[in-house]
C-alpha positions in Angstrom: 3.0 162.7 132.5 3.5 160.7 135.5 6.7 162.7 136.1 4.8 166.1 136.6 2.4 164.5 138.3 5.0 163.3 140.9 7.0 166.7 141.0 5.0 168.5 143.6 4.7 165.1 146.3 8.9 164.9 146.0 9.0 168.5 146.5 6.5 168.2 149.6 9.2 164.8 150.7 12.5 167.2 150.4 12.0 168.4 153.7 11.0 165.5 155.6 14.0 163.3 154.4 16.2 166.5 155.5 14.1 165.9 159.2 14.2 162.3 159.1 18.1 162.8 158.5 18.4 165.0 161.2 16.7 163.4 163.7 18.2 159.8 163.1 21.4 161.7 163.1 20.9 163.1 166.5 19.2 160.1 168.1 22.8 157.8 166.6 25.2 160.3 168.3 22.6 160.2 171.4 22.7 156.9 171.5 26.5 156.2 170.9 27.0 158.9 174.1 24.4 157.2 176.4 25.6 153.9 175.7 29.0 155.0 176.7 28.6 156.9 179.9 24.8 155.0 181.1 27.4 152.0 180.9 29.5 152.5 183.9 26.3 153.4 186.0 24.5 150.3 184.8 27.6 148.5 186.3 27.1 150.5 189.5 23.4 149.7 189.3 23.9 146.1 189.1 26.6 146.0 192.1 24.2 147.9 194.2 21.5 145.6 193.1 23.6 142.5 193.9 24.6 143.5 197.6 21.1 144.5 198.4 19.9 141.0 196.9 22.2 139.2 199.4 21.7 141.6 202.5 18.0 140.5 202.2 16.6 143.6 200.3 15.1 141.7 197.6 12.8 144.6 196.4 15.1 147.3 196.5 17.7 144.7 195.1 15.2 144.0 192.3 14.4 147.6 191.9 18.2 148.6 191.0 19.0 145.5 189.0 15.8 146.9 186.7 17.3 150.2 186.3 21.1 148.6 186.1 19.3 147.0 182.7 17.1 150.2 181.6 20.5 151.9 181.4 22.7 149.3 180.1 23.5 149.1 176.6 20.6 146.8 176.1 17.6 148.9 177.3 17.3 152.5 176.5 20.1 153.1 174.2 19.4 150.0 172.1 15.5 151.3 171.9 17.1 154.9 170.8 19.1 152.9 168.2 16.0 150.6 167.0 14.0 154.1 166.5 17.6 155.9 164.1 17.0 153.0 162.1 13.5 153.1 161.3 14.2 156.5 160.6 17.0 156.0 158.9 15.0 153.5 157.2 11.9 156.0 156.4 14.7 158.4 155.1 16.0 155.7 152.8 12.5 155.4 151.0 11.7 159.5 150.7 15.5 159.3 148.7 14.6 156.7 146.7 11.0 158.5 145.7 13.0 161.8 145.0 15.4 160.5 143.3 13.3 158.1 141.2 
């Protein structure tokens, strides 16, 4: 009894774990391309940032060594990867409900 009273919920789940898939999907290969290319201008940042610091500039020198970190690795792209794996995470659980 329990079974057919869980049938119609997995059906509704089907096509959010095909969108949670998707999306984490998308937001990994995102992620893997930002992190590659936002890497070199996150070097360029933080050079740019470092000669303004010692030319006196501290706020513009601030400003780029901010950005230098938005773009590294460490910022955007590792927030981008933190959100794939809740998803992946999410998409994990819907599988486990269908399948179970």
């Amino acid at each position: 009894m329990k079974t057919l009273f869980k049938l119609p919920f997995k059906a509704l789940a089907v096509p959010f774990a095909l969108a949670f898939f998707l999306v984490s999907l998308a937001m990994r290969f995102l992620a893997w391309v930002s992190g590659r290319v936002l890497a070199l201008a996150s070097l360029l940042f933080a050079v740019g940032g470092a000669i303004l610091l010692f030319q006196g500039e501290a706020y513009s020198g601030v400003g780029l060594l901010v950005m230098g970190f938005l773009v590294s690795p460490f910022g955007i792209p590792a927030f981008a990867e933190a959100v794939a794996d809740f998803l992946h995470g999410l998409n994990s659980s819907l599988m486990g409900f269908i399948a179970g």
